[in-house]
C-alpha positions in Angstrom: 5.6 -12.5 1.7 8.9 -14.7 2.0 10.0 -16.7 -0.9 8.8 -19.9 0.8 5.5 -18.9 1.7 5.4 -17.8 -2.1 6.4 -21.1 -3.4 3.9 -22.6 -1.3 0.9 -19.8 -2.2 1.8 -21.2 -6.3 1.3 -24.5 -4.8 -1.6 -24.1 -3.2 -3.1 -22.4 -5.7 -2.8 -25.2 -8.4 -4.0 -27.6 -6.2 -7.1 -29.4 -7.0 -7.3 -30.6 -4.0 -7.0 -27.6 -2.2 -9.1 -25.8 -4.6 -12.1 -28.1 -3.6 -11.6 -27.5 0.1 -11.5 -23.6 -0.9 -14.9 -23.8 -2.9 -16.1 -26.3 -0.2 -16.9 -28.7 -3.1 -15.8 -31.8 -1.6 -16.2 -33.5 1.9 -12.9 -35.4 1.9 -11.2 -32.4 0.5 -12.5 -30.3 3.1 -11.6 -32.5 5.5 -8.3 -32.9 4.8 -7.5 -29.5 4.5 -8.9 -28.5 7.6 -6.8 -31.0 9.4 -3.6 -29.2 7.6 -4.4 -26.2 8.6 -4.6 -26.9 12.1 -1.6 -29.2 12.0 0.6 -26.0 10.4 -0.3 -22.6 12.3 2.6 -20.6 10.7 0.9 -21.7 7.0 -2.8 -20.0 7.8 -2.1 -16.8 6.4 -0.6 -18.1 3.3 -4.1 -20.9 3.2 -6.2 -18.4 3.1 -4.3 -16.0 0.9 -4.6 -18.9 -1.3 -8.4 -19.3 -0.9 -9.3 -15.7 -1.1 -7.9 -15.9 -4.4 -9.7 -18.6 -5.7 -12.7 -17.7 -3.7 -12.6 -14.1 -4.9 -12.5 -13.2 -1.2 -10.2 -9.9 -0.4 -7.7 -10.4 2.6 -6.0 -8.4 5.0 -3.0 -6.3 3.2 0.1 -6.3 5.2 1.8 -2.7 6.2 4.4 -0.9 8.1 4.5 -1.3 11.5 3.5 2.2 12.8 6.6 3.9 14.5 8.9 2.6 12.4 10.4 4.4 9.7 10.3 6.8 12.8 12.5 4.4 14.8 14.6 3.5 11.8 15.3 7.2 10.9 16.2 8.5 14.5 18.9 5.9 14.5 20.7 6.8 11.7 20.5 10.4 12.8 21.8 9.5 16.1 24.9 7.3 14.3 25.6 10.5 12.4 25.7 13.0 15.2 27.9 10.5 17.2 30.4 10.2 14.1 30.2 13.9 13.8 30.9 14.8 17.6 34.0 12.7 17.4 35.3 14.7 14.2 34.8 18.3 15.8 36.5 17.3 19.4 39.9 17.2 18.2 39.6 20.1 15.8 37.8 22.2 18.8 40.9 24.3 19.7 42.3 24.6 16.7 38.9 26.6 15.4 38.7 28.9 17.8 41.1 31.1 17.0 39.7 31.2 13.5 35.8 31.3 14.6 35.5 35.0 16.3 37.3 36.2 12.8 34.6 34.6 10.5 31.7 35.1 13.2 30.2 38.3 11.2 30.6 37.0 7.9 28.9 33.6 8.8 25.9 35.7 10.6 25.6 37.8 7.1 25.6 34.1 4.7 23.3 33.0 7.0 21.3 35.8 7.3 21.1 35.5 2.8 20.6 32.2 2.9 17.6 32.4 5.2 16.0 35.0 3.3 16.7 33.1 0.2 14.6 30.3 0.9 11.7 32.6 2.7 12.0 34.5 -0.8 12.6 31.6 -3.4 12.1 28.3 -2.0 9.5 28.6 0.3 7.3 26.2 -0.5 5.8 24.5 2.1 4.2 21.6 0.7 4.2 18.1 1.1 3.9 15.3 -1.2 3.4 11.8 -0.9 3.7 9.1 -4.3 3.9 5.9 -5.4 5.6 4.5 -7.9 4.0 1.6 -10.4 2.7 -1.6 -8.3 3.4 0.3 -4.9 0.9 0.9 -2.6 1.6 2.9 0.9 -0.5 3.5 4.3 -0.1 6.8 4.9 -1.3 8.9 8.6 -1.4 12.4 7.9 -1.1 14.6 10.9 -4.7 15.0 11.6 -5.3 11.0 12.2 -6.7 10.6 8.5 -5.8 7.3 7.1 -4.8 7.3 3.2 -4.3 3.7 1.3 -2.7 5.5 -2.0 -2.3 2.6 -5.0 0.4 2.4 -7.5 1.0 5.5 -9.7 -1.1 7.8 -7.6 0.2 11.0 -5.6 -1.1 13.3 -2.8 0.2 16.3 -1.9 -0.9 19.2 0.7 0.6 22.1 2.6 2.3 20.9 5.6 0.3 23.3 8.1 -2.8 22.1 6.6 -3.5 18.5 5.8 -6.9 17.9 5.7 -7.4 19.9 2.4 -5.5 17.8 -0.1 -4.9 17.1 -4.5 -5.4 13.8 -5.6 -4.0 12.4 -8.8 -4.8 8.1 -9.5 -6.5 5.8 -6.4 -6.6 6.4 -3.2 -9.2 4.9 -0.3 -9.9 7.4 2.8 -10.9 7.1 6.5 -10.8 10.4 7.6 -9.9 11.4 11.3 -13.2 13.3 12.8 -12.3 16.5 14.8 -15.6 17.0 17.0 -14.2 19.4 18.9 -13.7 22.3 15.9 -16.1 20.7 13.1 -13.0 21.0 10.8 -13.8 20.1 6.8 -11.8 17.8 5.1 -11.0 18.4 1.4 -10.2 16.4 -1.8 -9.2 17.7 -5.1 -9.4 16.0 -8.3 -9.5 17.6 -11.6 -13.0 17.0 -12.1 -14.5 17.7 -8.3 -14.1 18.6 -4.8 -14.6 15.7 -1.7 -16.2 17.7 1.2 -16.4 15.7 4.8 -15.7 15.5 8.0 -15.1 12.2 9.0 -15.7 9.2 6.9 -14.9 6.7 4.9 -14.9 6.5 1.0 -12.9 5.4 -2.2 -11.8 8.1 -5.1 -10.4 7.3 -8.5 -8.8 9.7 -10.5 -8.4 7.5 -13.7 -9.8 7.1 -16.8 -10.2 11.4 -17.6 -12.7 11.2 -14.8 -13.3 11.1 -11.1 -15.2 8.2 -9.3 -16.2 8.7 -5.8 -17.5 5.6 -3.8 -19.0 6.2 -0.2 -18.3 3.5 2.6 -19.7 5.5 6.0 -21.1 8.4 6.5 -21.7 11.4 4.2 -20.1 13.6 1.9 -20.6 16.7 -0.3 -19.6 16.7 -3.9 -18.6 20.1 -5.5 -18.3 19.5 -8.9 -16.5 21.7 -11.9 -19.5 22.6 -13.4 -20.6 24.5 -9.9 -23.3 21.9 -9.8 -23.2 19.8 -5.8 -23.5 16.1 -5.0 -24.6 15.1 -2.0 -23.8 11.0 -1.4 -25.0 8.8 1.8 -23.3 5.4 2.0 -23.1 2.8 -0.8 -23.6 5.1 -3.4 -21.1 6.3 -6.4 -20.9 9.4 -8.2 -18.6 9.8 -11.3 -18.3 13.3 -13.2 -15.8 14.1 -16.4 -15.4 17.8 -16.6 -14.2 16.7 -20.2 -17.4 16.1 -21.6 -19.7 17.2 -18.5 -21.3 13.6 -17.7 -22.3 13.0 -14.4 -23.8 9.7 -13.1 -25.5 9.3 -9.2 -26.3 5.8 -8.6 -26.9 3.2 -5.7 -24.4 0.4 -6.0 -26.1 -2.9 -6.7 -25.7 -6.3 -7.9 -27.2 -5.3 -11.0 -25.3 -2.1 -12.1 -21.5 -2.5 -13.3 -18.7 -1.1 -11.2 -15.5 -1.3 -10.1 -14.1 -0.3 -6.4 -10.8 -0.2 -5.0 -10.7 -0.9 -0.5 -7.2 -0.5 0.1 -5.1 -3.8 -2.2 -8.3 -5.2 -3.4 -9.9 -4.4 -7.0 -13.5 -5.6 -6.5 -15.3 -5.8 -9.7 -19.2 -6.4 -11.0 -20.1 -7.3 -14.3 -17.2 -5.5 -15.6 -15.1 -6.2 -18.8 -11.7 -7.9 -18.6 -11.0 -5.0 -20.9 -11.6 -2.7 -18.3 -10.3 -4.7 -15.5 -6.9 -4.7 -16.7 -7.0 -0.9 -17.8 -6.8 -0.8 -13.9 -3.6 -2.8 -13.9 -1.9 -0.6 -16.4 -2.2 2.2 -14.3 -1.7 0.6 -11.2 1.7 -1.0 -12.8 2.8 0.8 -16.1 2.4 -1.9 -18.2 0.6 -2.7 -21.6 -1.7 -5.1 -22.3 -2.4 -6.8 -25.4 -5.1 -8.7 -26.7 -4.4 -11.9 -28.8 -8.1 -13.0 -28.6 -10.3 -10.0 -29.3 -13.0 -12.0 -27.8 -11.5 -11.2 -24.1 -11.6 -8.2 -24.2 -15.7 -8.5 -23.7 -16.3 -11.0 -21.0 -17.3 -10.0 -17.8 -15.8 -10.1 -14.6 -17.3 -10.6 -11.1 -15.3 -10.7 -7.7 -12.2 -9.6 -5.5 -8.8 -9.3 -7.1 -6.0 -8.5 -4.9 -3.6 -6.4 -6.2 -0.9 -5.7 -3.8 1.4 -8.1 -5.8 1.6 -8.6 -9.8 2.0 -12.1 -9.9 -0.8 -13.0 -7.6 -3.4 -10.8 -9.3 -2.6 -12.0 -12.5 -3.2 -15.6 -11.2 -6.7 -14.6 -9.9 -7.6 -13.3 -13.1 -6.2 -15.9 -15.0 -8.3 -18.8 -12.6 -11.7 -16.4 -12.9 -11.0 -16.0 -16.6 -10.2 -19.4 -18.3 -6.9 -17.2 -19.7 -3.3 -17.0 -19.8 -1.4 -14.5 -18.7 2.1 -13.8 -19.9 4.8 -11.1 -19.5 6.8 -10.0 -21.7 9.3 -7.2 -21.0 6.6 -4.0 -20.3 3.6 -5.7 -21.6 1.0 -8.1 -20.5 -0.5 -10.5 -23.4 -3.6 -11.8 -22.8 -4.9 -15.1 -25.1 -7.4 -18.1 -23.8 -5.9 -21.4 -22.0 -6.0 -24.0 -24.4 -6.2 -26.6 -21.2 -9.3 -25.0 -20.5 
């Protein structure tokens, strides 16, 4: 998001005006915001960024357009062999006089060298992280999709990507392969994902592993050697720590907390716990002035793809303030309120 159509998100979302039309709460309001809207075309994403906040609503996350780190890389590779043909043309004659004498003793270095990293560095894997407040679309090479939040790593060998390690947040839409029936794997600390193509939500935090299903079905291979088979809607959590396991439908009247690729969606769930979410996501610490805070509950969609605008959501569905001070959050209650 530019800086302008920041300024104008702040804006919007201190508006009482625009508020109303956002909560649909008055006609005039509503009226008068629809005719904005229509009037400025290039401002609808950042309106309804605006309203999803207040409305607890998730939105669309922005992402990379696919191909291009591809593009962008094969370009700089392409300026570097360019440079480098232009180095080694005038130099051309003068090496090879001096290139049959080296010839065997370059085969025999390279020769080492190769067997060096089959012998010592031949590791094979590949890892993908984030760093605090990042979040990254990943597509491995089988087609899966991977939405990995901040603080959260994946990593796999590169001839087999569908059986990964997890460690943080990550939401899943695995790539179905018909053709050979192929598995697809997750590894926590606490479990094993089993599937084949699907859609579902895992959570590493917390000394435990949550696993919320989307579409389809998946098998649950937990520490203990006990299984967990899940159909859709349902979450399973499991702590190999102190062996609890929970299997439950996911309701309006039992508390949880999801994560659908930049969107914290919470039900009856303490602030305390809701910003636990944002220390790992961010590596920050919270503090508590009112003690109070820590207990009230918290229902809705929080985007969390940028700081400042998820602290403003939980700020407007709390009745709090919000401040940040070097690597810590400190929480207290809005005395406008």
């Amino acid at each position: 998001m530019s800086e302008t159509d920041q300024s104008l998100l702040e804006i919007l979302l201190n508006d009482s005006s625009f508020q109303n039309w956002a909560s649909r709460s008055n006609q005039n309001d509503m009226d008068y915001w629809e005719s904005w809207v229509s009037k400025n075309p290039d401002k609808i994403e950042t309106a309804y960024t605006a309203k999803s906040i207040i409305t607890g609503i998730a939105f669309n996350k922005v992402s990379l357009p696919e191909g291009k780190v591809t593009m962008e890389l094969d370009a700089v590779l392409d300026q570097i062999k360019s440079k480098t043909d232009k180095k080694v043309i005038p130099l051309k004659k003068k090496l090879n006089a001096r290139l049959k004498k080296y010839t065997a003793i370059a085969a025999v270095c390279i020769l080492f060298l190769t067997l060096g990293n089959v012998f010592f560095n031949g590791s094979s894997e590949v890892v993908h992280k984030t760093g605090f407040g990042e979040i990254i679309d990943l597509k491995l090479p089988d087609g899966t999709s991977v939405v990995l939040n901040g603080n959260s790593e994946i990593k796999y060998e590169k001839d087999n990507s569908r059986n990964i390690e997890l460690t943080g947040e990550a939401y899943f839409k695995v790539k179905s392969i018909p053709s050979t029936n192929a598995k697809f794997w997750v590894n926590t600390k606490d479990l094993k994902v089993e599937v084949y193509g699907t859609q579902f939500h895992v959570n590493t935090r917390e000394e435990k592993t949550d696993v919320l299903l989307d579409e389809g079905s998946i098998h649950l291979v937990l520490q203990n050697g006990t299984t967990k088979k899940m159909v859709p809607g349902e979450l399973v959590s499991f702590s190999k720590g102190n062996n609890e396991v929970t299997h439950q439908k996911v309701t309006t009247e039992i508390p949880y907390s999801l994560w659908r690729e930049g969107t914290y969606v919470f039900n009856n769930i303490t602030l305390q716990e809701v910003m636990n979410n944002i220390e790992h996501a961010y590596g920050l610490e919270v503090e508590f002035i009112d003690e109070e805070l820590k207990q009230q509950l918290l229902t809705g969609g929080i985007p969390n793809q940028n700081l400042k605008i998820c602290l403003s959501a939980i700020e407007k569905s709390t009745g709090t303030r919000i401040v940040q001070k070097d690597n810590s959050l400190i929480l207290f209650k809005n005395s406008i309120n």
